[in-house]
C-alpha positions in Angstrom: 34.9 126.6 125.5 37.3 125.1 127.7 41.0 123.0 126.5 41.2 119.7 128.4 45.1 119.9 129.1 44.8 115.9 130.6 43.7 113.1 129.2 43.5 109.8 130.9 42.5 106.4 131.4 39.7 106.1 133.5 41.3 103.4 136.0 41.7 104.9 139.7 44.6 103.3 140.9 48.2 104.2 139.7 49.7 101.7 141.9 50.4 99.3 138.9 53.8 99.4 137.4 52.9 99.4 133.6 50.5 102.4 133.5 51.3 105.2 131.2 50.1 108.8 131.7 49.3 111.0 128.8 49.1 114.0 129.5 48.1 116.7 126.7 49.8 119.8 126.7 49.2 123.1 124.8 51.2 125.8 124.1 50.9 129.5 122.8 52.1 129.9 119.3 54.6 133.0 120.0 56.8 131.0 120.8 57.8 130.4 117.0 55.8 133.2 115.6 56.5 135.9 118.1 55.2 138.8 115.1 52.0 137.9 115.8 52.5 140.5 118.8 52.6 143.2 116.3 50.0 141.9 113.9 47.1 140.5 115.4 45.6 140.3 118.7 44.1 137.3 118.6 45.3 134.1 121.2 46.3 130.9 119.3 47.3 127.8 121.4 48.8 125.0 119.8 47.5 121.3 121.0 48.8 117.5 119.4 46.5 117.3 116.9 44.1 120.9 117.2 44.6 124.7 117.6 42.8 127.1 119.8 41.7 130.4 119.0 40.8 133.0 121.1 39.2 136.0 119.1 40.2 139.0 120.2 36.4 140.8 120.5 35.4 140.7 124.8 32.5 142.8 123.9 30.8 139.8 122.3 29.3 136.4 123.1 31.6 134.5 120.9 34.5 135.7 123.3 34.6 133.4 126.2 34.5 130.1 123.8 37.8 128.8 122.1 37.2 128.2 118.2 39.1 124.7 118.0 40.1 123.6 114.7 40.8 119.9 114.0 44.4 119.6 111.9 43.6 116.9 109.6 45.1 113.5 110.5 46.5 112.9 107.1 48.5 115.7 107.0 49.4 115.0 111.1 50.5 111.6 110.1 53.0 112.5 107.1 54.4 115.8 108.7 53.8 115.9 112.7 54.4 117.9 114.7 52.7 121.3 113.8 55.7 123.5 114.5 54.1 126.8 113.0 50.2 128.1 113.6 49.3 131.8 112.4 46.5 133.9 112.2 45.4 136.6 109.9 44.5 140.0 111.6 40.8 139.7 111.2 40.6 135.7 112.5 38.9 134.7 109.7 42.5 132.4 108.0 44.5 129.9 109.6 47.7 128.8 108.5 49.9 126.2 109.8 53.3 124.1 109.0 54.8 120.8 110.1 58.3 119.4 109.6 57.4 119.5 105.9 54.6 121.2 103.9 51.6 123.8 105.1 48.0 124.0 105.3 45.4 126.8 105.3 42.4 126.8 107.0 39.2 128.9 106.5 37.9 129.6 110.3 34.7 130.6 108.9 33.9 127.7 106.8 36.1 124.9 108.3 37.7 123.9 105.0 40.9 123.3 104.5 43.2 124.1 101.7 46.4 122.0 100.7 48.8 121.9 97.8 47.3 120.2 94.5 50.7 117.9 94.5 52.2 115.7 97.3 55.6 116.4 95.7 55.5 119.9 96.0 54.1 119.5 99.8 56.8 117.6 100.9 59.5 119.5 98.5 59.7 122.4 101.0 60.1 123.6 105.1 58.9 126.1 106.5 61.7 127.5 108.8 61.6 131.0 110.2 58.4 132.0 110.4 55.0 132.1 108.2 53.3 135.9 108.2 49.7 136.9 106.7 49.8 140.4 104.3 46.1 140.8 103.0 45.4 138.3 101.0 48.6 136.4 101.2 50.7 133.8 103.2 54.3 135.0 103.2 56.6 131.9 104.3 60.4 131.4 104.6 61.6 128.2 103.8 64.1 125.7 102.4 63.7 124.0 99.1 64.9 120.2 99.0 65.2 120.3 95.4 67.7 123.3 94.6 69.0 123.4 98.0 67.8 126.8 98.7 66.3 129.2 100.9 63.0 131.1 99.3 60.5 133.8 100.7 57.5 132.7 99.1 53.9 133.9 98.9 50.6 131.8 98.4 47.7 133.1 97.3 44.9 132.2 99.8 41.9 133.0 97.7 43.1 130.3 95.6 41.4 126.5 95.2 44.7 124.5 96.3 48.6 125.7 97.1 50.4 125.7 93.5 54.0 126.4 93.3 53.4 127.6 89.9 51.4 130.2 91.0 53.7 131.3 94.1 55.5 134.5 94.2 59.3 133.2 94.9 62.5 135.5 96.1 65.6 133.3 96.8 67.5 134.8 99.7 70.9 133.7 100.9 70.9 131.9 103.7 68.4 131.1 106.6 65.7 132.9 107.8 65.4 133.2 111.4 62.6 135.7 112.7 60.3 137.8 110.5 58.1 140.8 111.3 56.3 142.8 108.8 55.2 146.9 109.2 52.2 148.3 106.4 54.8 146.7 103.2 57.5 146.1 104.5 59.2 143.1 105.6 61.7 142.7 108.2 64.2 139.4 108.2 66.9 138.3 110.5 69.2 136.0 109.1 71.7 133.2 110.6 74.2 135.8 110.4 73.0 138.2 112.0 72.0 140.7 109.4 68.7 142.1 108.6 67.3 142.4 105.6 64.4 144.2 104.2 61.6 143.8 101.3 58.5 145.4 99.7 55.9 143.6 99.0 53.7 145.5 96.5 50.7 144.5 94.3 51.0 145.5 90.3 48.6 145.2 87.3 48.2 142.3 85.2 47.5 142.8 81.6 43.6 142.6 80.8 44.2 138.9 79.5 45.5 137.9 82.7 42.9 135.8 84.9 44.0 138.0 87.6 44.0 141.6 88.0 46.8 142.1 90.6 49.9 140.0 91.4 52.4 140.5 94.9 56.2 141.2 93.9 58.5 140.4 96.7 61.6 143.0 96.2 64.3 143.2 98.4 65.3 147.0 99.4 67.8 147.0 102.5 70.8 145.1 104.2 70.8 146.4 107.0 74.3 146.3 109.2 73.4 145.4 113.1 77.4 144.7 114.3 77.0 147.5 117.2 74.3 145.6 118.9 76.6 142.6 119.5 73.7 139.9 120.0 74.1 136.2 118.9 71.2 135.8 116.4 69.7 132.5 117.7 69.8 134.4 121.1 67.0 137.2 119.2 63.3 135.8 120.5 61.8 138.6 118.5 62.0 141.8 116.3 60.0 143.9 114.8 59.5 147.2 112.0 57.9 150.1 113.7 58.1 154.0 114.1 58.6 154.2 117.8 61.1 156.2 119.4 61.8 158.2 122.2 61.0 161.6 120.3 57.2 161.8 119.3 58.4 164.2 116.5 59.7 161.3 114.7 57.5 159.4 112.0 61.0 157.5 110.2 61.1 153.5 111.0 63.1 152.1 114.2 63.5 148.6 115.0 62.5 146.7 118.1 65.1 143.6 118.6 64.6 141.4 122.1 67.8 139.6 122.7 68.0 137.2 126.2 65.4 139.2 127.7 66.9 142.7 126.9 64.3 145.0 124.5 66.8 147.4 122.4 65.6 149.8 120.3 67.6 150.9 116.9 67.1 154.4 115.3 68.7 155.4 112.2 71.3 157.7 112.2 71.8 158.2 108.5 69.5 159.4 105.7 66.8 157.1 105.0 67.3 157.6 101.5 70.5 155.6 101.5 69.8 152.7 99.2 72.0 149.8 101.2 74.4 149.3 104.2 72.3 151.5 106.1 73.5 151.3 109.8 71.1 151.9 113.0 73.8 153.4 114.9 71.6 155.1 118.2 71.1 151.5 120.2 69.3 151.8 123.2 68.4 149.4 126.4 64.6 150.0 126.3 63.6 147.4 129.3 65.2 144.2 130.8 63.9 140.4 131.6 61.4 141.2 128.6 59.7 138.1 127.6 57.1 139.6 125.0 56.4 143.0 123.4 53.4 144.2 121.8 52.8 146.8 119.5 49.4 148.1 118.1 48.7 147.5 114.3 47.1 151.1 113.8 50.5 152.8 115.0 51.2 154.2 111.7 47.0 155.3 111.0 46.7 156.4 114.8 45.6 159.7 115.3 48.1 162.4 117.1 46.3 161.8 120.6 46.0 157.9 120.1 47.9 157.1 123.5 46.9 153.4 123.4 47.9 153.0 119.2 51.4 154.4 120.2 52.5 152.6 123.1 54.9 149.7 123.6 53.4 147.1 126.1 56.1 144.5 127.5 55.6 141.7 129.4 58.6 141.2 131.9 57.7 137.8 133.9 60.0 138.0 136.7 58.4 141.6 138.3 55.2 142.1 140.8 54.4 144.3 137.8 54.7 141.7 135.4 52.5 143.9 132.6 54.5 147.5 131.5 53.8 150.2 129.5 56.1 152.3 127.5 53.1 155.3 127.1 53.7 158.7 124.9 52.9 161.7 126.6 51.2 163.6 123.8 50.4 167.4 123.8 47.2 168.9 122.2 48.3 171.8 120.2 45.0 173.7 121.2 46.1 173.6 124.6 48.4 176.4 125.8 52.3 176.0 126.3 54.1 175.4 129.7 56.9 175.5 131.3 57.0 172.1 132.9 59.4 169.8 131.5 58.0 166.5 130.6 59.5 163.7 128.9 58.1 162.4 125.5 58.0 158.6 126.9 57.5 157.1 130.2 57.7 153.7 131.6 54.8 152.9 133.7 53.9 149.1 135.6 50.8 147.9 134.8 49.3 145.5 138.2 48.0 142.1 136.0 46.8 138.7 137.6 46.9 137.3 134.7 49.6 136.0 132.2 49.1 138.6 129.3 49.4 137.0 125.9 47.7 139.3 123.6 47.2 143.1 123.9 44.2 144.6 122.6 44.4 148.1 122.1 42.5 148.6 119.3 39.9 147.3 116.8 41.0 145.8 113.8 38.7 147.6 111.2 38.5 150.8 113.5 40.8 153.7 113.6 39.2 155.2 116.8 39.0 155.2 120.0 41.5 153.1 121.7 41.0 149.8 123.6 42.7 148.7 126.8 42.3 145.4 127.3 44.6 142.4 128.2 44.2 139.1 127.0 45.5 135.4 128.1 44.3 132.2 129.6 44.1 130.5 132.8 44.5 127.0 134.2 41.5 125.9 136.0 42.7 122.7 138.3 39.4 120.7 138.7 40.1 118.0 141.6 37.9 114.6 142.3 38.1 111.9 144.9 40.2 109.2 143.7 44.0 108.6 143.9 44.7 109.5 140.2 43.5 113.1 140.7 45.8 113.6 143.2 48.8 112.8 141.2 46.9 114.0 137.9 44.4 116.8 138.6 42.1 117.6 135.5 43.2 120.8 134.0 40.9 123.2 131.9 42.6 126.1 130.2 39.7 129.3 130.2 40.2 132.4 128.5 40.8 135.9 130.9 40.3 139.6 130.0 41.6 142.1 132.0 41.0 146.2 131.8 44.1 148.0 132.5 43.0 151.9 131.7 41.9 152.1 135.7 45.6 151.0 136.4 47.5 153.8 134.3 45.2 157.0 135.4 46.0 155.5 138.6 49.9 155.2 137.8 49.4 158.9 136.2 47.5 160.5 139.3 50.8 159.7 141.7 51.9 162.5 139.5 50.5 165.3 140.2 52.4 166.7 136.5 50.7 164.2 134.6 47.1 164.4 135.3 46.8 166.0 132.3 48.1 163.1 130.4 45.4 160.9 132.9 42.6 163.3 131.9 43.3 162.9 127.7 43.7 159.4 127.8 40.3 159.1 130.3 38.4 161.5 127.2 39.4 159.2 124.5 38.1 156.0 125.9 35.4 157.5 127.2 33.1 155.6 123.9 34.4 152.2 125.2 31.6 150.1 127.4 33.5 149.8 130.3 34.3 153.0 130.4 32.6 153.3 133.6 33.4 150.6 135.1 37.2 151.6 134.8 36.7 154.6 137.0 34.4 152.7 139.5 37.7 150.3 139.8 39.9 153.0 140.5 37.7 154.5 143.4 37.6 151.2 144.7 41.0 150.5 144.8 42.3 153.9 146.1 39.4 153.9 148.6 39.7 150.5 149.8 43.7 150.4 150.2 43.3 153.8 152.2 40.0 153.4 154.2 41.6 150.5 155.6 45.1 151.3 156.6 46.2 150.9 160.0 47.9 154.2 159.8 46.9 158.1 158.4 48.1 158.6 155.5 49.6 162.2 155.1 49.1 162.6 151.8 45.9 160.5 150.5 45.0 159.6 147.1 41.2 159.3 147.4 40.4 163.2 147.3 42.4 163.8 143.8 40.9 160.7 142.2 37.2 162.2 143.5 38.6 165.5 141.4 39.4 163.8 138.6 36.6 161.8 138.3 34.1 164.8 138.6 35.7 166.3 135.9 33.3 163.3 133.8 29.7 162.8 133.6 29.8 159.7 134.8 31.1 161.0 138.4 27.6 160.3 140.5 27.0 156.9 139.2 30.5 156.0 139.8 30.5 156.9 143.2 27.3 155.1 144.2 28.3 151.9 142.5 31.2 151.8 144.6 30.2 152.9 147.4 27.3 149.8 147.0 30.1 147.6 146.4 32.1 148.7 149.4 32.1 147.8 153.0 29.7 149.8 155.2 32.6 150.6 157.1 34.3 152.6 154.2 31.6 155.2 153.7 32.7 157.4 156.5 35.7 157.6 154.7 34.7 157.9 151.0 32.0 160.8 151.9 34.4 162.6 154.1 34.5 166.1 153.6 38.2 165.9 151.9 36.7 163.9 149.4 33.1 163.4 148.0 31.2 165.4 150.8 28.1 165.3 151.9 25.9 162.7 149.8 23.1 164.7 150.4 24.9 167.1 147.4 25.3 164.3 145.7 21.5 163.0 145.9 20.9 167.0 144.8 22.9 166.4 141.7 21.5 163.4 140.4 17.9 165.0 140.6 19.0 167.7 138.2 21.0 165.3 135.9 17.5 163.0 136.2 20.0 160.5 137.0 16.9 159.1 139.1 18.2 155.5 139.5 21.3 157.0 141.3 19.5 159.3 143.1 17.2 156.5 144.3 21.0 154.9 145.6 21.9 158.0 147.4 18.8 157.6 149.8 19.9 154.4 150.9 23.6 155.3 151.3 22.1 158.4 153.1 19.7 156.2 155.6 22.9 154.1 156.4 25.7 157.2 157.5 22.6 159.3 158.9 19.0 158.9 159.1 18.2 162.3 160.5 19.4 164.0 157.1 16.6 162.2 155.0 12.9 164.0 154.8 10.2 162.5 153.8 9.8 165.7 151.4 12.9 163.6 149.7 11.7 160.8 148.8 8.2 162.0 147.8 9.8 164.1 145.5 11.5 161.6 144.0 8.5 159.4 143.7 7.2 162.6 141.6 10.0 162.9 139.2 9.9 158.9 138.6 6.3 158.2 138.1 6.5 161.7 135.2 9.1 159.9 133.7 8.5 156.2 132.2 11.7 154.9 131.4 11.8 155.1 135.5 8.7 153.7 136.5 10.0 150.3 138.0 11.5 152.8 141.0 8.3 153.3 142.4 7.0 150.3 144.1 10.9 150.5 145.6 10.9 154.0 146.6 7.1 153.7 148.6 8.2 151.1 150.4 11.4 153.0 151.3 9.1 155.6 152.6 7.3 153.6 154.4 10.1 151.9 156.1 11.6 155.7 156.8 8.6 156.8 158.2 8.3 153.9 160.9 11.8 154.4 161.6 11.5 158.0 162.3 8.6 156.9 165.0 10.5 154.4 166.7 13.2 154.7 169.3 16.8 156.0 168.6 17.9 152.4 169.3 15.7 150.5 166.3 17.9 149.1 163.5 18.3 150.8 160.4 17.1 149.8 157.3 19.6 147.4 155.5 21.2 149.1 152.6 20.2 146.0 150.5 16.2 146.7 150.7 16.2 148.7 147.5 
């Protein structure tokens, strides 16, 4: 589960003039297939002689070990180094490409697939890019033989790669980046144009051994001039239908250029059959170094906030993480008059170098995922002079939630809590659901509990009100509190902002949120013994031992009581009881 990022000989001194130091290194594979942003979510890092795979499913065990997959050494000795590696959207195909040639992998299965002739292997390059749709590997390369550039698809359900049984469009010169969007496929050339293709599946007659067969059929040229970008300087484009009106559902086109994130709209028809010019440019973001874009944005629903959004990483910000996030409207809710934009820009606080955005599952269409993806160096140090030149590097895999960070970003607003409560209902399915909401007590409470200065305007009593407004509010607030300094709980159950917790103890006896209620006791004990009655807990210790699934409360709540009751006979000077008894 971890990637060994040194290797080493196992002498300890480095003193000596003729040692050599290998050191390993492996790198993420956007950085020659950056549409893997927009089509899968899965991490893929690219060693010597193996590739890494991070699935892209945190709720599971699988998730914190790294699938590695061996690149055979035959293939590593005629055509090293690996130059392209590519996922499918589901993680279940691997494909990758060396200075001549390709190779499929199963993931499942381990086996690998190659072509069925060495002179066909080493008769092509992939340049450009190599990009999965369904069942096929669409690759732009250059063919030795007629001195020509090709789009070409393989077939990956087949026995061995056959150029006879490829689909092959020639194209007219070089093919720099590629992106793909439901059918469509997006090309930048050496020039500087764009060009654009269906790929559609046809019937075969009934004597064909196959039923269906891909045709690759070109459909736009698309004229860029008015963007004034160098094409080698492009990192990155992509087909989508984003755009700063949430009325629109034509296509737009995402081009990162040196670090600047346009967006193109069209301004003509889309019915025009060629030339068609994106004329409306527009700066979305600067010192972009990535951009993701969900999958499902063309199946999303109408109050899909995650499906819809543009997430950009911009590496040289505290807020290195940023979300371009729709602010969607429910029709059933009444009409005001507050003016709101469609789009807003909003920093996202990550400790971690994202390189994958999950925002959704693959073969789900709700609810919407917020979860950010990359991995981490972990140095490991030992006592001996080599370590201290060459620590021993492990590269782990790190998930971060991020839904805590935009209700929090949408709160500072007090317009768009009403974006902050939608969003909050339709994750409200996802397993950490509750753990987002005790994250953004925590913060709020712990940043304002301990400043060295009143605040005039806290945050902490409109996060309690928005919280309350979910089922989850007593259980959230005891967690955190649990979790939080003693000091703090003057200030979380202050009047301006939780209250009392002797309401909140109340509460959870009518929800028969027992557990919690048994929480509240000790959180009461701690801020004020003379507010907890024996009459409490016995009643408690009623409800609990009626009800079975709570029955592992008791033996805790009768020596609470008996605790209490000692307490309440000894002198106003006796400790309390410690908040960690129960």
């Amino acid at each position: 589960d971890e990637i060994s990022t040194t290797s080493c000989t196992t002498r300890s001194d480095i003193s000596q003039p003729d040692e050599i130091m290998i050191m390993s290194l492996a790198r993420c594979n956007l950085t020659t297939s950056p549409h893997q942003t927009c089509s899968a979510d899965s991490i893929v890092l690219v060693a010597e002689e193996k590739i890494f795979i991070g699935p892209s499913i945190p709720h599971e065990d699988k998730f914190d070990h790294w699938i590695v997959i061996n690149i055979p050494q035959a293939y590593l000795n005629a055509y090293y180094p690996v130059r392209y590696a590519t996922v499918d959207r589901n993680c279940k195909n691997l494909a990758v490409a060396g200075n001549k040639g390709m190779a499929i992998c199963s993931i499942g299965t381990g086996k690998w697939t190659y072509f069925n002739k060495k002179s066909q292997e080493g008769n092509l390059t992939v340049c450009g890019d190599m990009i999965w749709w369904r069942d096929y590997l669409v690759i732009s390369c250059f063919n030795f033989t007629n001195e020509t550039f090709e789009l070409r698809a393989y077939q990956t359900t087949s026995a061995s790669l056959n150029n006879n049984q490829a689909i092959m469009q020639q194209i007219p010169m070089e093919i720099i980046r590629m992106s793909i969007f439901e059918n469509r496929l997006l090309v930048l050339y050496s020039d500087g144009s764009l060009g654009m293709f269906m790929l559609n599946l046809r019937s075969q007659p009934k004597n064909q051994p196959k039923n269906f067969t891909l045709h690759i059929s070109p459909i736009e040229n698309l004229c860029i001039a008015n963007l004034q970008a160098n094409p080698f300087c492009i990192s990155s484009l992509a087909l989508t239908r984003l755009h700063f009106k949430n009325n629109r559902s034509d296509d737009s086109i995402l081009i990162n250029s040196c670090g600047k994130l346009f967006l193109l709209e069209r301004e003509a028809p889309p019915n025009i059959p060629s030339n068609v010019i994106f004329k409306a440019v527009s700066v979305i973001a600067t010192n972009v170094e990535q951009f993701w874009i969900s999958p499902e944005i063309s199946t999303a629903s109408e109050m899909s906030y995650f499906k819809r959004s543009l997430w950009l990483s911009c590496g040289d910000s505290t807020s290195r993480l940023k979300v371009w996030l729709p602010l969607l409207n429910d029709k059933k809710d009444p009409p005001t008059d507050l003016y709101v934009p469609d789009r807003i820009m909003l920093p996202v606080k990550c400790d971690i170098y994202p390189l994958a955005i999950r925002s959704s599952a693959a073969d789900l269409v709700e609810p919407d995922d917020a979860i950010v993806l990359g991995a981490e160096s972990d140095v490991l140090y030992r006592d001996c002079k080599l370590f201290r030149y060459f620590p021993y590097t492990n590269v782990k895999r790190q998930c971060r939630v991020y839904l805590h960070r935009i209700l929090r970003e949408l709160l500072l607003s007090q317009h768009l809590g009403y974006y902050a409560k939608k969003i909050a209902e339709s994750c409200q399915s996802l397993p950490y659901f509750a753990h987002c909401f005790e994250l953004l007590l925590h913060e709020v409470l712990e940043e304002e509990a301990t400043s060295p200065v009143p605040l005039p305007d806290p945050m902490l009593p409109q996060v309690v009100k928005f919280i309350k407004e979910f089922p989850v509010y007593p259980e959230t607030v005891v967690h955190c509190a649990r979790k939080s300094e003693l000091s703090m709980w003057s200030y979380l159950f202050d009047e301006r902002a939780v209250g009392c917790p002797k309401r909140l103890f109340q509460e959870c006896i009518e929800l028969e949120k027992f557990d919690t209620a048994a929480s509240c006791l000790i959180i009461l004990q701690s801020l004020d013994k003379s507010t907890i009655s024996s009459g409490m807990v016995k009643e408690l210790m009623r409800l609990v031992k009626e009800n079975e699934k709570f029955n592992y409360l008791v033996d805790d709540l009768e020596s609470f009581l008996s605790r209490a009751e000692l307490d309440s006979q000894m002198t106003s000077g006796s400790p309390r009881v410690s908040p960690n008894n129960l």
